[in-house]
C-alpha positions as CSV (number, residue, x, y, z in Angstrom):
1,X,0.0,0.0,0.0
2,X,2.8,2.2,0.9
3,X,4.7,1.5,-2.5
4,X,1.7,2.0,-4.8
5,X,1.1,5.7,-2.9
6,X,4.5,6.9,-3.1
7,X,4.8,5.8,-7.0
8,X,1.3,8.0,-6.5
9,X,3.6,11.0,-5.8
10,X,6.1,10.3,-7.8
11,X,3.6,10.3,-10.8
12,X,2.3,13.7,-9.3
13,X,5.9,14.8,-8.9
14,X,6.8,14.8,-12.8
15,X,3.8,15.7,-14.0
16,X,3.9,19.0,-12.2
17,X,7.9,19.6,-13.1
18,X,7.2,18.5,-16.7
19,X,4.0,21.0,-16.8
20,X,1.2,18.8,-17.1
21,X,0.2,19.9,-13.7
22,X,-0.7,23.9,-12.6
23,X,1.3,24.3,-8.8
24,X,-2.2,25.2,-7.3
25,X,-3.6,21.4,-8.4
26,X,-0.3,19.7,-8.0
27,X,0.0,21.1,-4.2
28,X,-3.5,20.1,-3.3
29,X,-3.7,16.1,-4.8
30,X,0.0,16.0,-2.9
31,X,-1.0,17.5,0.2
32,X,-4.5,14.9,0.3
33,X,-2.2,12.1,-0.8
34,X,0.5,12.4,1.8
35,X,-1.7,13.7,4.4
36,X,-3.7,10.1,4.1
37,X,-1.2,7.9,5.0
38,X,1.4,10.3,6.3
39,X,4.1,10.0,3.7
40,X,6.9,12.6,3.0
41,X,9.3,12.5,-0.5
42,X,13.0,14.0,-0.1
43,X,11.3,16.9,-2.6
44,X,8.0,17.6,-0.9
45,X,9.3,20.2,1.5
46,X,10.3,22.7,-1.3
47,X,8.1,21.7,-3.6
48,X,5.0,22.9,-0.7
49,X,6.7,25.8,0.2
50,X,5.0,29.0,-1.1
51,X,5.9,30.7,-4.2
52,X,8.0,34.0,-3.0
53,X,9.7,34.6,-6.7
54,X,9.2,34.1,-10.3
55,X,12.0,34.5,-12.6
56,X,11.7,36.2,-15.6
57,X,14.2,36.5,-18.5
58,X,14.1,39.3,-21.2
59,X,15.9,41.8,-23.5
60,X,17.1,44.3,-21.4
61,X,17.2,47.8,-21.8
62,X,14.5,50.3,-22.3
63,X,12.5,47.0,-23.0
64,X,13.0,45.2,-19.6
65,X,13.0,48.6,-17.9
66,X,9.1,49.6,-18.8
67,X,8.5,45.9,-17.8
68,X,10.5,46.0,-14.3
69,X,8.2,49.7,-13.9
70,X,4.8,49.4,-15.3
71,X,4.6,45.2,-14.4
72,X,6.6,43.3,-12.4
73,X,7.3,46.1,-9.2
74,X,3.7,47.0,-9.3
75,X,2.8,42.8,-9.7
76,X,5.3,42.1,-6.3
77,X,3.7,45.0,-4.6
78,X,0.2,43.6,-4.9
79,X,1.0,40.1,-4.6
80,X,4.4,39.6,-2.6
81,X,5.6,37.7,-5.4
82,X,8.9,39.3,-6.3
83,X,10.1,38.9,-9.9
84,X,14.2,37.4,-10.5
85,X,15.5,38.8,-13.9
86,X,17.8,38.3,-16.2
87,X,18.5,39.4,-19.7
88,X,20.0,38.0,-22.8
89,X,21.0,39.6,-25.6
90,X,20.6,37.0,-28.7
91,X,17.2,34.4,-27.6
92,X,19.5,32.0,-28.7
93,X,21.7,32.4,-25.7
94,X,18.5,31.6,-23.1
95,X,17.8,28.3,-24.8
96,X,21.5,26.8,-24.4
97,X,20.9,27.8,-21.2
98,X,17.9,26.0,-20.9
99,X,18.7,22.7,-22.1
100,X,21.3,22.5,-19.7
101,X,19.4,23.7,-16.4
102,X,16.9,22.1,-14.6
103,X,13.3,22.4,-15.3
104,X,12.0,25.2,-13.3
105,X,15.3,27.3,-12.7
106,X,14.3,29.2,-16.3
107,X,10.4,29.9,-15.8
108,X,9.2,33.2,-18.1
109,X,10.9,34.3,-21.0
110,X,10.4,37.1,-23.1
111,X,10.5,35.3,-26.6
112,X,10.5,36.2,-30.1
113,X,7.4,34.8,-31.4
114,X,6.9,31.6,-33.4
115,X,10.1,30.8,-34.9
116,X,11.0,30.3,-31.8
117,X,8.4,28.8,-30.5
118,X,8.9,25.9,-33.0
119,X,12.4,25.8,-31.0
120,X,10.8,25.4,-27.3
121,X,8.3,22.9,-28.2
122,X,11.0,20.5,-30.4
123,X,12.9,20.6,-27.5
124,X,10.4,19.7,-25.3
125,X,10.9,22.7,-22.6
126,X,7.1,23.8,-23.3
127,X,4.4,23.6,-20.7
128,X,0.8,24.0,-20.8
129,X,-1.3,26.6,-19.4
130,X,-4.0,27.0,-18.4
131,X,-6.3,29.9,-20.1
132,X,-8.9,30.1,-17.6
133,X,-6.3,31.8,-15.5
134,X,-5.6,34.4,-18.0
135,X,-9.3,35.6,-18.4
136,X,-7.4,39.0,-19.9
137,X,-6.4,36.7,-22.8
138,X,-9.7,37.5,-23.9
139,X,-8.6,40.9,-25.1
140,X,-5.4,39.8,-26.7
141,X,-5.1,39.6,-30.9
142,X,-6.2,36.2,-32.7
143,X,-3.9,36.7,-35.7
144,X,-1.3,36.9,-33.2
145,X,-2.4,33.5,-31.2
146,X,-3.5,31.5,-33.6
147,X,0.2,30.8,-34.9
148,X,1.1,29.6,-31.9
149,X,-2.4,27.7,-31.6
150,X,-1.3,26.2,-34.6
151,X,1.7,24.4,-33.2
152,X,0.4,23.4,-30.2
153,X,-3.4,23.5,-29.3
154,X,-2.5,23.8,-25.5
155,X,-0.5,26.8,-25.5
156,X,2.5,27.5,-23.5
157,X,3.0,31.1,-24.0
158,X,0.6,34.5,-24.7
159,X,1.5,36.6,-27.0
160,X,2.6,40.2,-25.7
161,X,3.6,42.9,-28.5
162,X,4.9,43.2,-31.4
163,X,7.1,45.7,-34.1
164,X,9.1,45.4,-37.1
165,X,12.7,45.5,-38.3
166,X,12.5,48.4,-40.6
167,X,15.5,50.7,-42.1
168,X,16.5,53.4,-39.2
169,X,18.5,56.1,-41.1
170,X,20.3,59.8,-39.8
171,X,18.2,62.1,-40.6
172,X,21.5,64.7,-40.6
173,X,22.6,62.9,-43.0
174,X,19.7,61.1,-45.1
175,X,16.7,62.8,-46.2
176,X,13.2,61.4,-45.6
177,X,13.1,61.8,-49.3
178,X,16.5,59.5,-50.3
179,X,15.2,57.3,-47.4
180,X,11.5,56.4,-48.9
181,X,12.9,56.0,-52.5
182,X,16.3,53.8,-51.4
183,X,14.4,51.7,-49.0
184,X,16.5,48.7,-48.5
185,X,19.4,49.6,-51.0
186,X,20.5,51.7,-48.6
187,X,21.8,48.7,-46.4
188,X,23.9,47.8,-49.4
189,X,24.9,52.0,-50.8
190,X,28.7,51.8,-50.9
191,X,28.5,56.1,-50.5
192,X,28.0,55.1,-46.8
193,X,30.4,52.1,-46.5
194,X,32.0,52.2,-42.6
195,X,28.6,53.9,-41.5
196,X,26.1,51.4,-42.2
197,X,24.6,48.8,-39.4
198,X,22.7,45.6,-39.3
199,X,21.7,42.9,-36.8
200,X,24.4,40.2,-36.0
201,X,21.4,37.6,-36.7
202,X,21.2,35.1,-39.3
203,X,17.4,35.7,-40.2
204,X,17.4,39.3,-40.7
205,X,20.8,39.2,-42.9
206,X,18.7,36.2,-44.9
207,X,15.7,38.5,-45.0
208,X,17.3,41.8,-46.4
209,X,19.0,40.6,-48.6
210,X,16.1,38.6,-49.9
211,X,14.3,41.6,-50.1
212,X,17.4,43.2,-51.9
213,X,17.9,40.7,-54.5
214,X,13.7,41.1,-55.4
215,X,12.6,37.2,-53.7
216,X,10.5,36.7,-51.2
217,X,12.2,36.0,-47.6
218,X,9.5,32.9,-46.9
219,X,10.2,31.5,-50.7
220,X,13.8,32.4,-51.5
221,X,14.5,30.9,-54.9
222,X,18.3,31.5,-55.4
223,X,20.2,31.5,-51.8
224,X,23.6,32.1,-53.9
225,X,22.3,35.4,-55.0
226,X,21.2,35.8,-51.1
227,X,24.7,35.1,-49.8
228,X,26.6,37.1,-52.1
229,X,24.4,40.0,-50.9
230,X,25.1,39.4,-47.4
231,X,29.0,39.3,-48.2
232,X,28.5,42.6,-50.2
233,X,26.9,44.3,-47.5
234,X,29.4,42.4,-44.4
235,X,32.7,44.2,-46.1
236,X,31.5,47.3,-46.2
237,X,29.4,47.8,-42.6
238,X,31.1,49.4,-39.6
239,X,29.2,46.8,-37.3
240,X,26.4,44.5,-37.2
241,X,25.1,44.9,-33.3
242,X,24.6,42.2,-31.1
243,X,21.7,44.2,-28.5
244,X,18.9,47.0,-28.7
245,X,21.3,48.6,-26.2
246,X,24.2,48.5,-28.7
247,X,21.8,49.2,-32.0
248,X,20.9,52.7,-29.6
249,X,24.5,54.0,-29.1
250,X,25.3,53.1,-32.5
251,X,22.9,55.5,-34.2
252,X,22.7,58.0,-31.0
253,X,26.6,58.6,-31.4
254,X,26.6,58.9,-35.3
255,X,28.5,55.2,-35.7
256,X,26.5,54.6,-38.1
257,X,23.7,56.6,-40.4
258,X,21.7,53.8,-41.5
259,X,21.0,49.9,-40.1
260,X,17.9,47.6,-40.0
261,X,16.3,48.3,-36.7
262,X,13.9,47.4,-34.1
263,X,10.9,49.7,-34.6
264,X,10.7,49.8,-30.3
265,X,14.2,51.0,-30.1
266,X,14.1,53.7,-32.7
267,X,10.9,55.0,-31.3
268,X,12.7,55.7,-28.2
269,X,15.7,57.2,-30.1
270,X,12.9,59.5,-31.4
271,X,11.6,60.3,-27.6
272,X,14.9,61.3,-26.5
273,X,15.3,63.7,-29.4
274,X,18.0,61.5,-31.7
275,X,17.9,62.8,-35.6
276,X,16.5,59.1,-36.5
277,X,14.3,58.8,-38.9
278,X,12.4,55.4,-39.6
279,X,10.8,53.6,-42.3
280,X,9.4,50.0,-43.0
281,X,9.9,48.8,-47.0
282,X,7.6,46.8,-48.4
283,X,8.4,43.2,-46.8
284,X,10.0,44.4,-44.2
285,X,10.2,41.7,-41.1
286,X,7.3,41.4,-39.1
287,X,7.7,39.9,-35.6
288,X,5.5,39.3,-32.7
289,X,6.8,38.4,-29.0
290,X,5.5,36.7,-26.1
291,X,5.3,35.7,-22.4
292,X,6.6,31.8,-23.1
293,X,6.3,29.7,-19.9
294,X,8.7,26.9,-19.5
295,X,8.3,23.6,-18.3
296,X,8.7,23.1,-14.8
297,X,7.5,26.4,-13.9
298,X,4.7,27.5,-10.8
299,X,2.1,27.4,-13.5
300,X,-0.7,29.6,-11.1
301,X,2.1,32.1,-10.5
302,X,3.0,32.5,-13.8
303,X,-0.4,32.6,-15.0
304,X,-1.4,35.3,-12.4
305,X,1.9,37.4,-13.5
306,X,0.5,37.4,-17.4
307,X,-2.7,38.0,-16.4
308,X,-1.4,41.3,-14.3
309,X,1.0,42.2,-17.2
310,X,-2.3,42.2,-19.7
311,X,-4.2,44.4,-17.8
312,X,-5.1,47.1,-19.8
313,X,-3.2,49.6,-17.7
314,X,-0.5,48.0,-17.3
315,X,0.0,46.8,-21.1
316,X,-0.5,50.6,-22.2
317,X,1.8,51.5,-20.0
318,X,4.3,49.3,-20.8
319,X,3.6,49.6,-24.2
320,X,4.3,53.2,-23.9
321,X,7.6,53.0,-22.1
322,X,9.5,50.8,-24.3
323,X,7.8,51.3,-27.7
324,X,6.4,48.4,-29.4
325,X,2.4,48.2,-29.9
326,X,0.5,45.8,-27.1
327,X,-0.8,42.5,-28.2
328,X,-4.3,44.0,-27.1
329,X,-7.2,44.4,-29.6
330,X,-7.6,48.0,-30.4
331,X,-11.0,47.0,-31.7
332,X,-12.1,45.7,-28.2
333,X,-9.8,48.1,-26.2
334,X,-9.2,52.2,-26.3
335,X,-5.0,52.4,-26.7
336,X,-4.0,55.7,-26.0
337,X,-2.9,58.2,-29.2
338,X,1.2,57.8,-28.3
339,X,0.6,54.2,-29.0
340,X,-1.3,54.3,-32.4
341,X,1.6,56.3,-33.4
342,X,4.3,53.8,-32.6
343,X,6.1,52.5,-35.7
344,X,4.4,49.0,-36.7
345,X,0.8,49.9,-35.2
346,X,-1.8,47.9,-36.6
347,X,-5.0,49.8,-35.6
348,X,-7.4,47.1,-37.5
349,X,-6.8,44.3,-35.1
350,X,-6.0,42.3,-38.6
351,X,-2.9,42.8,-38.8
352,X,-2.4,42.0,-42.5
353,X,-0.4,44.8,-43.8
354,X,2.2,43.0,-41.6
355,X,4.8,40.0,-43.0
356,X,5.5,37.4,-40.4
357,X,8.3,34.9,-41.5
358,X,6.6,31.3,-42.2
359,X,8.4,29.5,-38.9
360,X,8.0,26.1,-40.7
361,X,10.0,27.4,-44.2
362,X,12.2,28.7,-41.4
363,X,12.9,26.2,-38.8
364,X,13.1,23.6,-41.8
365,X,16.3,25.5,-43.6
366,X,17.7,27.2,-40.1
367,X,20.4,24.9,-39.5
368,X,21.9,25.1,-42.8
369,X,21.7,28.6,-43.1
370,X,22.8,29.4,-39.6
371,X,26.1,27.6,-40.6
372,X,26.6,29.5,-43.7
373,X,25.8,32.5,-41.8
374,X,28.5,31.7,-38.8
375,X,31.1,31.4,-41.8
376,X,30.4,34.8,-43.7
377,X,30.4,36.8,-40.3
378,X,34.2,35.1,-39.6
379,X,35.3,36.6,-42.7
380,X,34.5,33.4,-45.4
């Protein structure tokens, strides 16, 4: 009898750190279970204890800053909860990290939508949560979760804002005018070789250059013509940045004049009075992010800290401080006027003017392309 209840809580055990079980349900079947015939496991202690932290990882900068302000200090004040960050600088980073920790020690990260997304649930680090304790969901954009809805019914993260990687140019030094009609050719205009920028990231080099060479980035037809235009435009940039952070002092410092660049980022550039102008070509990458939790995380917490972070308050306010759109319906909630003016706005709740990369088309030719990239940014 003893033997079949504590395989009972052993069961109950990995459910709850593989995230088949919310903490709220897993701490009440373990408490009646042990409580009957007065059992303890080596992991029960800790695993009863209350929740006093969630941890949270994220981009940093202005980003995580309107977050730490507008959510998470106002979240630990009403709840006690206190929220652990940390911050990455390439998404890519977090998941090593991941797959080498144990479940539960990463818990809420601040992903880049669902080419990502694809990565978490191949890698089995997804959970599944549970909707009914995110009633604000309700008000969030169904073009933005049904992609994720498509890859896994249950879903394991909610979808949170969203911008573009547009073309960020000096104005000092680039009219609006040479801007609108250059577009993307600017990324590749040998006049401003050692003062032109792009991302350090495989998918937006692919996409430009896609877009440079006339293909489209989710059907590329020739990917010698796409590597010879990444080559053309790695010898004559001053730097392809690594971080928001870096992307910001770049342009704020005159570094560089014009870069691909994070519509969020540029719009603060734009707050703090920086000559930066903006623009998004035709084509230009779309990307959503979200609140992604990880298996092995205190589902109920985590629920309970999206929930507060969708609130309409709090989303405009955040949405305000670090500059990307909400993931919140304009059609079914009033956004205030310095948010339907952010760069990448989408005020019919469609959001079809957009271009999202297909994360199948992607995922499916990442690994090859990642290498070639990782050999043309050493120099090849």
């Amino acid at each position: 009898m003893k033997l079949t209840d504590t395989k009972r809580l052993e069961r109950l055990h990995d459910r709850y750190m593989n995230g088949g079980l919310d903490r709220r349900a897993f701490l009440g079947l373990t408490a009646a279970a042990a409580t009957s015939v007065g059992l303890t496991m080596p992991w029960m202690g800790r695993a009863l204890a209350a929740v006093t932290e969630v941890r949270f990882d994220g981009w940093g900068g202005t980003v995580q800053d309107a977050l730490d302000k507008y959510a998470f200090q106002p979240y630990t004040k009403k709840t006690g909860i206190k929220v652990v960050q940390g911050t990455f600088g390439d998404e890519n980073e977090i998941i090593t990290k991941v797959k080498t920790a144990k479940p539960g020690d990463f818990q809420v990260v601040h992903s880049s939508g669902v080419n990502y997304y694809i990565k978490y649930v191949n890698a089995g680090m997804t959970s599944e949560i549970n909707e009914a304790n995110i009633p604000n969901m309700a008000n969030v954009l169904q073009p933005m979760i049904e992609p994720f809805r498509k890859l896994t019914p249950k879903l394991s993260a909610v979808p949170y804002d969203y911008g573009t990687t547009g073309i960020a140019y000096n104005t000092d030094v680039i009219s609006a005018e040479e801007a609108k009609e250059q577009g993307v050719k600017m990324l590749f205009d040998k006049k401003y070789a050692g003062k032109i920028g792009g991302y350090a990231d495989m998918t937006t080099r692919v996409w430009y250059a896609a877009l440079a060479t006339g293909q489209d980035p989710n059907k590329i037809e020739d990917m010698d013509a796409i590597w010879a235009k990444v080559r053309e435009q790695r010898d004559i940039a001053k730097k392809f940045w690594g971080s928001g952070a870096e992307l910001m002092d770049l342009l704020s410092k005159g570094e560089i004049v014009v870069t691909d660049a994070w519509s969020g980022r540029v719009a603060s550039l734009q707050d703090q009075g920086h000559p930066i102008g903006y623009l998004d070509p035709k084509g230009s990458y779309a990307w959503m992010e979200d609140m992604l939790v990880l298996k092995g995380s205190p589902m109920a917490e985590c629920e309970e800290l999206i929930n507060f972070m969708l609130e309409t308050d709090t989303s405009i306010a955040v949405a305000e401080g670090q500059g990307y759109p909400p993931s919140l319906d304009p059609t079914k909630v009033k956004l205030t006027e310095k948010i339907e003016k952010l760069p990448a706005f989408d005020s019919t709740g469609k959001m079809e003017a957009l271009t999202f990369a297909d994360p199948k088309y992607w995922a499916d030719n990442e690994d090859a392309w990642q290498k070639q990239w990782d050999r043309i940014a050493k120099g090849a």
